[in-house]
GUDO-106074 format. One record per residue (C-alpha): x, y, z; chain; residue number from 1. Coordinates in nm, 4 decimals, always signed. Example, Ala and Ser with C-alpha at 12.3 -4.5 7.8 and 13.67 -1.06 7.14 Angstrom:
@c1: +1.2300&c2: -0.4500&c3: +0.7800&chaine: A&num: 1
@c1: +1.3670&c2: -0.1060&c3: +0.7140&chaine: A&num: 2
//
This chain:
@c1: +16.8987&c2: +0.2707&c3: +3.8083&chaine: A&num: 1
@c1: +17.1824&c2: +0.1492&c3: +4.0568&chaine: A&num: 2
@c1: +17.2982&c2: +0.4800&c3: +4.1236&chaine: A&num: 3
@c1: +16.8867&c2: +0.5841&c3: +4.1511&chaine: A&num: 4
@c1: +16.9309&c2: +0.2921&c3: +4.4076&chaine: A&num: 5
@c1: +17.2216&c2: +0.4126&c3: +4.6069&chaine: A&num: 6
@c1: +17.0946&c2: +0.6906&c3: +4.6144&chaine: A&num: 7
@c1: +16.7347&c2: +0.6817&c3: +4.8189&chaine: A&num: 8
@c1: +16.8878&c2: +0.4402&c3: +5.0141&chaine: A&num: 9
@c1: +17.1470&c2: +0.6922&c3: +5.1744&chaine: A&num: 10
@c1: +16.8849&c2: +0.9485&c3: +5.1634&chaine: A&num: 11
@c1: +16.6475&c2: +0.6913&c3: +5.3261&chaine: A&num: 12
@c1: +16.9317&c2: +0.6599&c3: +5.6380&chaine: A&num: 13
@c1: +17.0543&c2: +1.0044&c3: +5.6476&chaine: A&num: 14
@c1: +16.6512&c2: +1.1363&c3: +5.6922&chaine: A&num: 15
@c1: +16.5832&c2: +1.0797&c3: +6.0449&chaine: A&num: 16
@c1: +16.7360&c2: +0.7158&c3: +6.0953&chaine: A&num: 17
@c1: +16.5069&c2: +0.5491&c3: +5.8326&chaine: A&num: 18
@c1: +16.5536&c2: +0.1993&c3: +5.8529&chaine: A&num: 19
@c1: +16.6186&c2: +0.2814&c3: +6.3384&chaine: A&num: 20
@c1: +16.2881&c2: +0.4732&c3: +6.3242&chaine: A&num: 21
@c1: +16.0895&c2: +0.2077&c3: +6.2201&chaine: A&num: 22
@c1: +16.2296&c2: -0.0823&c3: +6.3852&chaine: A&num: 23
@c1: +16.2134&c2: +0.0939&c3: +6.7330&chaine: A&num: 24
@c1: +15.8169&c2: +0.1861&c3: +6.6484&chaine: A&num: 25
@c1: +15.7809&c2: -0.1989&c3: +6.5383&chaine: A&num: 26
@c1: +15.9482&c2: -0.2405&c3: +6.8283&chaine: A&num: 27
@c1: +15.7180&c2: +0.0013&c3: +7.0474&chaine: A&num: 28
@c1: +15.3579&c2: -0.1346&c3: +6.9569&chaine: A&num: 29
@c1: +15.4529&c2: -0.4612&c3: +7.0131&chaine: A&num: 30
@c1: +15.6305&c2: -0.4577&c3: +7.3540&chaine: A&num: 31
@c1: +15.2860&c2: -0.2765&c3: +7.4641&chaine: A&num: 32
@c1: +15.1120&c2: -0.5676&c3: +7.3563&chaine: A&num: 33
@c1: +15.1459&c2: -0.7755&c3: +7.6921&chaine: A&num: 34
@c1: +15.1164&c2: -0.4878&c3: +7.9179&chaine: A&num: 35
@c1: +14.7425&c2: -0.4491&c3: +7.7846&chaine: A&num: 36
@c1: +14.6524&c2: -0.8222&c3: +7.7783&chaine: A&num: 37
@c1: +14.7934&c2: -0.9343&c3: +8.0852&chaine: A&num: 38
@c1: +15.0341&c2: -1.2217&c3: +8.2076&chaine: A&num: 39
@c1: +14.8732&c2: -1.4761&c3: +7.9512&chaine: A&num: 40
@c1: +15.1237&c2: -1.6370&c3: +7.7719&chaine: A&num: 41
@c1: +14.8496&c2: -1.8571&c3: +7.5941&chaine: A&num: 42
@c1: +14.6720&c2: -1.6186&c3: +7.5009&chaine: A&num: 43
@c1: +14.9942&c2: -1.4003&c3: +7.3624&chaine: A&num: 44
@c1: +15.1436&c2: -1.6743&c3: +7.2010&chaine: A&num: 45
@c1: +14.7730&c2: -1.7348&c3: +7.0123&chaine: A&num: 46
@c1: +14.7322&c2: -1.3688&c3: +6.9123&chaine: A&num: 47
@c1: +15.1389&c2: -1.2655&c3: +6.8993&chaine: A&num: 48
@c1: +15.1340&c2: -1.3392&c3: +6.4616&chaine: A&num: 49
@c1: +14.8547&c2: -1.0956&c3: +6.4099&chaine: A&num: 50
@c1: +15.0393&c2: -0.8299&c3: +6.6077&chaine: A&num: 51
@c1: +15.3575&c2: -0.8331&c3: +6.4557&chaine: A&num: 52
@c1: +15.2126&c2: -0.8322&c3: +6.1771&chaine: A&num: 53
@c1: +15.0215&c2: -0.5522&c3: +6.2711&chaine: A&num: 54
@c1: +15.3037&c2: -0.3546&c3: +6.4100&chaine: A&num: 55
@c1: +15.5080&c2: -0.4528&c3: +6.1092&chaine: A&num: 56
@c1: +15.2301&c2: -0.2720&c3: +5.8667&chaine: A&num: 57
@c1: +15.1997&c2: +0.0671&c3: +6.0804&chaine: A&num: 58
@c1: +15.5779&c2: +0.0702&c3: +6.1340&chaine: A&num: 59
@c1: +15.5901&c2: -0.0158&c3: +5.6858&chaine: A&num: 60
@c1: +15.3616&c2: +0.3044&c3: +5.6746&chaine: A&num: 61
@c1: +15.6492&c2: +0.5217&c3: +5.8378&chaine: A&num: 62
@c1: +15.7788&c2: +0.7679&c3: +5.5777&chaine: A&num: 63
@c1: +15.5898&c2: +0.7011&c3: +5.2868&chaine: A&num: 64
@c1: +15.5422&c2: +1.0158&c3: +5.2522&chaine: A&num: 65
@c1: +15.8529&c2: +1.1719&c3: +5.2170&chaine: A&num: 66
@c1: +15.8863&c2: +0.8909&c3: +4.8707&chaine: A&num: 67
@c1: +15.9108&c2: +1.1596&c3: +4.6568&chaine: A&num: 68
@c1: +15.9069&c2: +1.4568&c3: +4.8608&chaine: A&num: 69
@c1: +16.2500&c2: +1.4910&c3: +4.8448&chaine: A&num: 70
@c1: +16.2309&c2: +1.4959&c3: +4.4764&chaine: A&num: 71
@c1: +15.9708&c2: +1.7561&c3: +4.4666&chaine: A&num: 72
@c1: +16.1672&c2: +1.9739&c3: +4.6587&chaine: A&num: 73
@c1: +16.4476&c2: +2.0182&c3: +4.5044&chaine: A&num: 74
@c1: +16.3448&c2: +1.9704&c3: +4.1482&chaine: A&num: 75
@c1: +16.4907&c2: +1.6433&c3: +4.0697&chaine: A&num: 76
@c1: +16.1268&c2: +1.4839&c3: +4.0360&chaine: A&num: 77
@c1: +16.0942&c2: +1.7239&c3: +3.7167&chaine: A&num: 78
@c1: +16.4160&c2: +1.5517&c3: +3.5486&chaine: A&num: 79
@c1: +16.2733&c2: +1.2391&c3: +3.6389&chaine: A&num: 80
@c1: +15.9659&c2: +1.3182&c3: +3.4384&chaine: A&num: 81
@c1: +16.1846&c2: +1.4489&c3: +3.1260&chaine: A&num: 82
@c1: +16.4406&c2: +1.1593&c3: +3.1032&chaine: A&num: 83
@c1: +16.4572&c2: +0.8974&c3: +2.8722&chaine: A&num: 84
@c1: +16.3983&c2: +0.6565&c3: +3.1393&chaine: A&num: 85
@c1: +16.0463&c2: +0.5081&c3: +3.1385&chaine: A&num: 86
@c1: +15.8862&c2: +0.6799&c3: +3.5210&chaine: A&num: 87
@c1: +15.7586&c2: +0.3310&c3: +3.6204&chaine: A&num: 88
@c1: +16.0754&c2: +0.2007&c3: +3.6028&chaine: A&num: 89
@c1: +16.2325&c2: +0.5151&c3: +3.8073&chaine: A&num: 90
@c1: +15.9264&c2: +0.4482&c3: +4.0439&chaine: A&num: 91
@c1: +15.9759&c2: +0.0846&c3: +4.1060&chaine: A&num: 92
@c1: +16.3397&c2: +0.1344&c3: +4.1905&chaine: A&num: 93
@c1: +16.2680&c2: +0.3815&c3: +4.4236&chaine: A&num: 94
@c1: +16.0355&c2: +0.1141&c3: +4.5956&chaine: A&num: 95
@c1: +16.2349&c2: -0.1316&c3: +4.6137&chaine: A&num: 96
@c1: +16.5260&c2: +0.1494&c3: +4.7855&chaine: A&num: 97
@c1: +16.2191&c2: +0.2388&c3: +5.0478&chaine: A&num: 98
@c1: +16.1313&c2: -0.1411&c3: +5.1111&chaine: A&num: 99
@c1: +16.5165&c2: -0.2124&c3: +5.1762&chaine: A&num: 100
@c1: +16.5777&c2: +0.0869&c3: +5.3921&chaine: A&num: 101
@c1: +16.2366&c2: +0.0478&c3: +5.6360&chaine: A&num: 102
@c1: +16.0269&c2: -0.2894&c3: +5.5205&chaine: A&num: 103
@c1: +16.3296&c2: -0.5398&c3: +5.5702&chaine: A&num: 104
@c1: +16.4857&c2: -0.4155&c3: +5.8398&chaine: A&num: 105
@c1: +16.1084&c2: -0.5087&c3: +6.0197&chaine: A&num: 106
@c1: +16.1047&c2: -0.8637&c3: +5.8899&chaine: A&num: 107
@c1: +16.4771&c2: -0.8935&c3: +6.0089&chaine: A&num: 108
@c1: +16.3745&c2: -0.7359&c3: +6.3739&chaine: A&num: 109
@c1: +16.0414&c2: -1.0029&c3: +6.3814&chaine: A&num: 110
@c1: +16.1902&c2: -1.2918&c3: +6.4937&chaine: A&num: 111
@c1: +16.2668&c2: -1.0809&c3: +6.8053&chaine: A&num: 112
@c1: +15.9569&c2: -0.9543&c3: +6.8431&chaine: A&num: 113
@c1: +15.8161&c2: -1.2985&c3: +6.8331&chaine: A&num: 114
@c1: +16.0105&c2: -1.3978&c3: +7.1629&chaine: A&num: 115
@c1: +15.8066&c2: -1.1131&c3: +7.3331&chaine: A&num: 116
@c1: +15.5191&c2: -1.2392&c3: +7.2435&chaine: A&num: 117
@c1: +15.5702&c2: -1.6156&c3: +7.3243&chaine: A&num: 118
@c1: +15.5314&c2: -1.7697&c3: +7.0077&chaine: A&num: 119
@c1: +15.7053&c2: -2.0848&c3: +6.8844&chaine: A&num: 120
@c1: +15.9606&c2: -2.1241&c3: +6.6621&chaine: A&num: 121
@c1: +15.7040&c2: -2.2257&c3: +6.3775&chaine: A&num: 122
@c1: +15.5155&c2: -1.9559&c3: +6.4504&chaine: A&num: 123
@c1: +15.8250&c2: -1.6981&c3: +6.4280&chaine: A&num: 124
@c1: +15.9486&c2: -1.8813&c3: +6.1046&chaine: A&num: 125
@c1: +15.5690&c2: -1.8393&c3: +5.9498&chaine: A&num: 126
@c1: +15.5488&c2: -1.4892&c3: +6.0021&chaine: A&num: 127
@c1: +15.9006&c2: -1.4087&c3: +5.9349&chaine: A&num: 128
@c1: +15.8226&c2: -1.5676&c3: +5.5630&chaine: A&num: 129
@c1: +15.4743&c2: -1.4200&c3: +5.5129&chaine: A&num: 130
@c1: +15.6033&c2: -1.0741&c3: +5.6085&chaine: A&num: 131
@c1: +15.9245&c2: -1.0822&c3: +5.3789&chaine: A&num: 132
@c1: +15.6817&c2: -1.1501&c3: +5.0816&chaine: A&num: 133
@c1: +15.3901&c2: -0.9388&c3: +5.1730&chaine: A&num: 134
@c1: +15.5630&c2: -0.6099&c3: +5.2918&chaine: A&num: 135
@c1: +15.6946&c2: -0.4956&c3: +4.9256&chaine: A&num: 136
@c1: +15.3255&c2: -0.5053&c3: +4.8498&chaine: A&num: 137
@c1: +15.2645&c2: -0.2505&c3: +5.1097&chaine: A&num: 138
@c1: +15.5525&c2: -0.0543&c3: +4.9629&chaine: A&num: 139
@c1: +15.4371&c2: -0.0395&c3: +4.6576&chaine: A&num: 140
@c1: +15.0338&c2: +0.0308&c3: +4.7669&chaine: A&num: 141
@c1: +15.2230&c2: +0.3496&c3: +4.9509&chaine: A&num: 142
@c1: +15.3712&c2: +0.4880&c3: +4.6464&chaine: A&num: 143
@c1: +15.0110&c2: +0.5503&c3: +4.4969&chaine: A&num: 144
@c1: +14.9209&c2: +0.7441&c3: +4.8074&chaine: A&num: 145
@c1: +15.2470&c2: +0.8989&c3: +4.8228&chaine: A&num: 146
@c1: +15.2347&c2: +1.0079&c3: +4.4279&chaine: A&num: 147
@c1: +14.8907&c2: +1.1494&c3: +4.5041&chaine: A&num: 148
@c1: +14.9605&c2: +1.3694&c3: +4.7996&chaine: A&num: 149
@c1: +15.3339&c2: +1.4581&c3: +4.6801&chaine: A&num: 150
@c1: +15.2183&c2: +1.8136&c3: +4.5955&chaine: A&num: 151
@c1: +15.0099&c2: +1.8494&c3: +4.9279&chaine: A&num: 152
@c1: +15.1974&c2: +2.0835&c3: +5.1738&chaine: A&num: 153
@c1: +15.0694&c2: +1.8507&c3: +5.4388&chaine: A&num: 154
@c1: +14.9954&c2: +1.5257&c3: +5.3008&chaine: A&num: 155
@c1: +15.1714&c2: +1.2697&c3: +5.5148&chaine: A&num: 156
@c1: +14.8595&c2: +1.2011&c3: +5.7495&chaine: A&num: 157
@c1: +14.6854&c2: +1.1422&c3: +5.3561&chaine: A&num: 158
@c1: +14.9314&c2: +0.8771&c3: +5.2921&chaine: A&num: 159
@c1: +14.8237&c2: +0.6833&c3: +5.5597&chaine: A&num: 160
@c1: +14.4527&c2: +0.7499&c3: +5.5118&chaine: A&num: 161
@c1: +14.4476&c2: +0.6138&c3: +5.1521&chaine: A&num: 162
@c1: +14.7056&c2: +0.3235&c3: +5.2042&chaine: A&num: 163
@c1: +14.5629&c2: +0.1442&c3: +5.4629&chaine: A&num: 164
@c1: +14.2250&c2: +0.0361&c3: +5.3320&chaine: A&num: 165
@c1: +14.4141&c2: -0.1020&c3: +5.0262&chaine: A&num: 166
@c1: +14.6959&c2: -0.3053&c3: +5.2620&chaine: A&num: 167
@c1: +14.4039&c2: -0.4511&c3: +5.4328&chaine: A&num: 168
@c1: +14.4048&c2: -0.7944&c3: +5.2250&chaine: A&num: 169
@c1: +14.7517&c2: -0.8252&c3: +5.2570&chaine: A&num: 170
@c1: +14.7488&c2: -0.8036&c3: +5.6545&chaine: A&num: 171
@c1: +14.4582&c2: -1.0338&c3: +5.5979&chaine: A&num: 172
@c1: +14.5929&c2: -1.3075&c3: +5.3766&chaine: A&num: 173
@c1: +14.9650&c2: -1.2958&c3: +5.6191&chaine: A&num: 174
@c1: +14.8001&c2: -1.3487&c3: +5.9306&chaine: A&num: 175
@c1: +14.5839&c2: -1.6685&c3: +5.7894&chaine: A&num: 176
@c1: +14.8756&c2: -1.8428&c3: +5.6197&chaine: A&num: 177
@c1: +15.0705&c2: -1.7990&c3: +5.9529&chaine: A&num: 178
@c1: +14.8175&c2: -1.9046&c3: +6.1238&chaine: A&num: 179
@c1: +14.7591&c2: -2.2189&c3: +5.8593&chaine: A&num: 180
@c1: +15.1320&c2: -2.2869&c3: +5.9244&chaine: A&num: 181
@c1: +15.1279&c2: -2.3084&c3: +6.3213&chaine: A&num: 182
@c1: +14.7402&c2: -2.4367&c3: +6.3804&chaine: A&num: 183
@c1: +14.5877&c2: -2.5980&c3: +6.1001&chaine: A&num: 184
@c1: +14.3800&c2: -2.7641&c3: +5.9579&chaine: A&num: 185
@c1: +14.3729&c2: -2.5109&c3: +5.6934&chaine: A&num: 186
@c1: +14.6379&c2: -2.5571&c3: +5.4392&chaine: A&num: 187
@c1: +14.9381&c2: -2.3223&c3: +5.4654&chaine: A&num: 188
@c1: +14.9935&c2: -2.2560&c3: +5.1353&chaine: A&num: 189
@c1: +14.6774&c2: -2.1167&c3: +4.9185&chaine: A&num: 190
@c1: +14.6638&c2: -1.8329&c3: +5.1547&chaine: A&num: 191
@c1: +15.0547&c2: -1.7715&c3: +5.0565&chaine: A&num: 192
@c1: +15.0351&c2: -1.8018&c3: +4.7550&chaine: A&num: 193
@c1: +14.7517&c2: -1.5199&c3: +4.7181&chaine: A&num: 194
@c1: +15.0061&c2: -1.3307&c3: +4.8956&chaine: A&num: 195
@c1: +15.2657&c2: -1.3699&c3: +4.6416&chaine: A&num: 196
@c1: +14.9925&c2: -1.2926&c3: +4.3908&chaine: A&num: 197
@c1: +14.8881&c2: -1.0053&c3: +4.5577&chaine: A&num: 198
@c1: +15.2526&c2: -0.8474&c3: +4.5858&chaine: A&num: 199
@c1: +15.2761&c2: -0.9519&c3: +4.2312&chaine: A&num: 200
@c1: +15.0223&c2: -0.7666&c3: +4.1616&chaine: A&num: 201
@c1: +15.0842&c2: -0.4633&c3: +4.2772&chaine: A&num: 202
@c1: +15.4392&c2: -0.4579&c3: +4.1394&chaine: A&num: 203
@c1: +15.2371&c2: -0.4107&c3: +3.7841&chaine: A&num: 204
@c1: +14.9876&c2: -0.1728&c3: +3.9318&chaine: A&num: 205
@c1: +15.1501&c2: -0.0096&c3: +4.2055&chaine: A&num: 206
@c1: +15.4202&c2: +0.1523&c3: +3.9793&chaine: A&num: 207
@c1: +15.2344&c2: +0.2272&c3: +3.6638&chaine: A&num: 208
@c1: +14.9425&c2: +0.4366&c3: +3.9161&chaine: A&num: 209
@c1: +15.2373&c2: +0.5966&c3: +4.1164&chaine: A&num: 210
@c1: +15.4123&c2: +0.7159&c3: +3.7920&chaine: A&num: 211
@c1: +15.0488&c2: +0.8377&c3: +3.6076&chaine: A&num: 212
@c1: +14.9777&c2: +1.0381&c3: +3.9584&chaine: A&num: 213
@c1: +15.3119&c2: +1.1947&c3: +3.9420&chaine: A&num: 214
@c1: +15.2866&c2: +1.3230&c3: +3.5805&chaine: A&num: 215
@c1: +14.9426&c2: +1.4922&c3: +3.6554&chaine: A&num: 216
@c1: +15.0810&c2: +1.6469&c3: +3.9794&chaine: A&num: 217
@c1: +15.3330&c2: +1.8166&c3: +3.7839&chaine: A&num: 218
@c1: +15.0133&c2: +1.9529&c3: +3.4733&chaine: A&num: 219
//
């Protein structure tokens, strides 16, 4: 599993920066932000959370599916299938390689972000938090679509299209507990804790779908 580890996470670099990629499109869809809204610091610093957050889950989208392309390709995802290894674990550590090469690097980058967008330094600290717990989540929502479309010859625009209905609570419950931690009244942490529950949750789920999706892609 460490080597397994190691592994996607050079892979993850090496293919077309990884980790660069999605920081400078994080990067890119917030910085555009203030040229649509105007001058308004106000009104940036009230809506800045929700887009990072909303940059952060495009940019988390970002190579999904290439998961287990790589695999497919050159055969390695039919020795994955045959070795003694249960799949969902295989599957699990190969979401956690993709959420360290392209998720943290984003939650990392935010508190930069957040300067652009004139929030405070509650505000940065809030979504900084909120996106650190709810971006594996995303990760490991993506590997379903990815295991699903892995034997399409085109099925990276698929990935997306399936993901991001099912990433929609997660953006959802984020944005309110940052929002609970900077404005009130509403408590910060129920909303944060459904988080947690919700990347919790898919860490069962996500993994176990991912890995039954694979097998009957290779039937």
């Amino acid at each position: 599993m460490t080597a397994l580890l190691l592994r996607d996470l050079k892979l993850s670099i090496r293919a077309g920066g990884g980790a660069l990629i999605g920081v400078l499109f994080f990067l890119t869809v917030v910085a555009v932000i203030p040229f649509g809204v105007g001058p308004d610091l106000a009104l940036l610093a009230r809506i800045g959370p929700a887009i990072v957050w909303i940059g952060a889950l495009l940019a988390a989208l970002l190579g999904l599916d290439r998961l287990f392309q790589a695999e497919r390709d050159d055969g390695a995802l039919d020795l994955m299938l045959m070795q003694e290894t249960p799949l969902v674990l295989t599957v699990l550590v190969k979401c956690l390689a993709h959420w360290l090469a392209t998720s943290l690097p984003l939650v990392i980058a935010s508190p930069l972000l957040g300067l652009f967008m004139n929030m405070s330094e509650k505000a940065i600290g809030a979504t900084m938090l909120t996106l650190l717990v709810g971006t594996p989540a995303i990760t490991l929502i993506g590997a379903v679509g990815a295991a699903v479309a892995v034997a399409l010859p085109r099925g990276g625009l698929l990935v997306s299209i399936l993901v991001l209905p099912l990433t929609i609570p997660v953006l959802i419950f984020g944005v309110s507990a940052t929002y609970a931690a900077v404005e009130g009244p509403s408590p910060f942490l129920p909303p944060f804790m459904i988080l947690i529950a919700l990347t919790l949750f898919f860490a069962v789920i996500g993994p176990a779908a991912a890995a039954l999706a694979l097998r009957n892609t290779s039937d």
